[in-house]
KOLNURO-497719 format. One record per residue (C-alpha): x, y, z. Coordinates in steps of 0.5 Angstrom, whole numbers, padded with zeros to 4 digits, always signed. Example, Ala and Ser with C-alpha at 12.3 -4.5 7.8 and 13.67 -1.06 7.14 Angstrom:
BEGIN
+0025-0009+0016 +0027-0002+0014 
END
This chain:
BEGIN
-0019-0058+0022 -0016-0056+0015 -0009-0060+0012 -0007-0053+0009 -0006-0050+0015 -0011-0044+0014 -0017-0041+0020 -0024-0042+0020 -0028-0037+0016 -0021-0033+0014 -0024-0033+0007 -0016-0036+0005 -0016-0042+0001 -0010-0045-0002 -0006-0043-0008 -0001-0047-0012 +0001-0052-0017 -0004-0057-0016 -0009-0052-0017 -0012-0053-0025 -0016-0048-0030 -0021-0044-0027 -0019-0046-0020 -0021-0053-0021 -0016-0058-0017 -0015-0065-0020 -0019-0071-0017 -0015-0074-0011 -0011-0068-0010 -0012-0068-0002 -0013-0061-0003 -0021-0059-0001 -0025-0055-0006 -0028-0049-0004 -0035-0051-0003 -0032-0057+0001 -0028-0051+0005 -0033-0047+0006 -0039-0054+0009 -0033-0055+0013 -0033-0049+0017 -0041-0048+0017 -0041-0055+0021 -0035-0052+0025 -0039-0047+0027 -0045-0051+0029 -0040-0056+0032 -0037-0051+0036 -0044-0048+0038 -0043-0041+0035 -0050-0043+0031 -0055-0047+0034 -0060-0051+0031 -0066-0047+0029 -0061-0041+0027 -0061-0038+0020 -0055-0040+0016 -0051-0034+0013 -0054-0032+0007 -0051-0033+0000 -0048-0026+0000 -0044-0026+0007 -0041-0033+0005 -0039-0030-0003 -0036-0024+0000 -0033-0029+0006 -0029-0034+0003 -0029-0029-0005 -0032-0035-0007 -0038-0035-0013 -0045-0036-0013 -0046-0043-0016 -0040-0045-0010 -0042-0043-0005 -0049-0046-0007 -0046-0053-0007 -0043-0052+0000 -0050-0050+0003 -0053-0056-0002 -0048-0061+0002 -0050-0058+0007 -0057-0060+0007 -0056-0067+0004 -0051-0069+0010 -0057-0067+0015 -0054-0060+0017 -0058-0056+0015 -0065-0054+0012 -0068-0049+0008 -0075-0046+0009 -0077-0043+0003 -0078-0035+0003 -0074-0035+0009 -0067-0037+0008 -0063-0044+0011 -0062-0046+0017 -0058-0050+0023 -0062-0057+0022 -0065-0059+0029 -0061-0067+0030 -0056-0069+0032 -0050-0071+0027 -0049-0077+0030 -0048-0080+0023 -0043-0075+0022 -0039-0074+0028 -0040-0082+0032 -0034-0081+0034 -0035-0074+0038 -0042-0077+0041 -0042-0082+0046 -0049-0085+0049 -0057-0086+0047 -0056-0078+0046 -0052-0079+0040 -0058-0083+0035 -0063-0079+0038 -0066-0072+0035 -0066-0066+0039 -0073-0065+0041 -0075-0073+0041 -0080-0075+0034 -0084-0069+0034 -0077-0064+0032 -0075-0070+0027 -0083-0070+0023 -0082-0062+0023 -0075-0062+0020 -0077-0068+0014 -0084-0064+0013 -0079-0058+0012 -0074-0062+0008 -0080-0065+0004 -0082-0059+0002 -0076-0056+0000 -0075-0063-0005 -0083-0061-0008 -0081-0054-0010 -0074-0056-0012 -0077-0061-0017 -0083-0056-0018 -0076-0051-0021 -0072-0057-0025 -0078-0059-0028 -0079-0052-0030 -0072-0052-0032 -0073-0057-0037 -0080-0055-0041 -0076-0048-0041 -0070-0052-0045 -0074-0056-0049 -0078-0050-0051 -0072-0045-0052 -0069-0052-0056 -0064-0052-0050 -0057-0048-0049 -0052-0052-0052 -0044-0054-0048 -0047-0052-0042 
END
């Protein structure tokens, strides 16, 4: 699964020349990010059926303390997460295994009208898009936030 070498979920990234200032790697480098490491084996995970649809994701603790990775990295990883369909996230409740299939990421995997059809037919899909839906208002809701606090503060500088 990985080209480094290391286990699913052994919480070990690579180390070495290739890595820069601050832990970033140079773009091309082959070497995948902690966030990309870290949305890898959560999709192995729900791949492999060790998480189902509709189960809940790790929370951001358990993968900060999984991979000794930081808040905003494991926040990226479930971010990806979301926008490749294989997670959604219920507010006040967590996130969760989307209810589809990959097809899309895994056409190679999956043969047959099965793969391009949502588990649990149209009624699942509309369930998962209401929720995601609601997910992008509320998130629009913060960054919206966001900015009337940085325009009334005149806004932090070099961030």
């Amino acid at each position: 699964m990985f080209e480094f070498g290391q286990e699913a979920g052994s919480g070990v990234l690579p180390v070495g020349d290739d890595v820069g200032r601050r832990g970033r790697r140079p773009a091309g480098s082959g070497v995948p990010l902690t966030f990309e490491v870290i949305a890898e084996d959560l999709r192995e995970r729900i791949r492999s059926g060790g998480l189902q649809p509709g189960d809940a994701l790790p929370t951001q603790a358990v993968l900060m303390r999984e991979f000794g990775a930081a808040s905003l990295t494991v926040q990226k990883a479930m971010t990806l997460l979301k926008q490749d369909g294989w997670a959604v996230s219920r507010p006040g409740k967590g996130a969760f295994v989307a209810h589809h299939d990959h097809a899309a990421d895994d056409a190679d995997d999956l043969d047959g009208p099965e793969a391009t059809a949502p588990v649990g037919g149209t009624a699942a899909r509309v369930e998962t898009l209401e929720r995601e839906l609601a997910e992008a208002v509320e998130q629009l809701a913060d960054l919206r936030a966001r900015v009337q606090a940085q325009e009334a503060g005149g806004g932090e500088r070099g961030r």
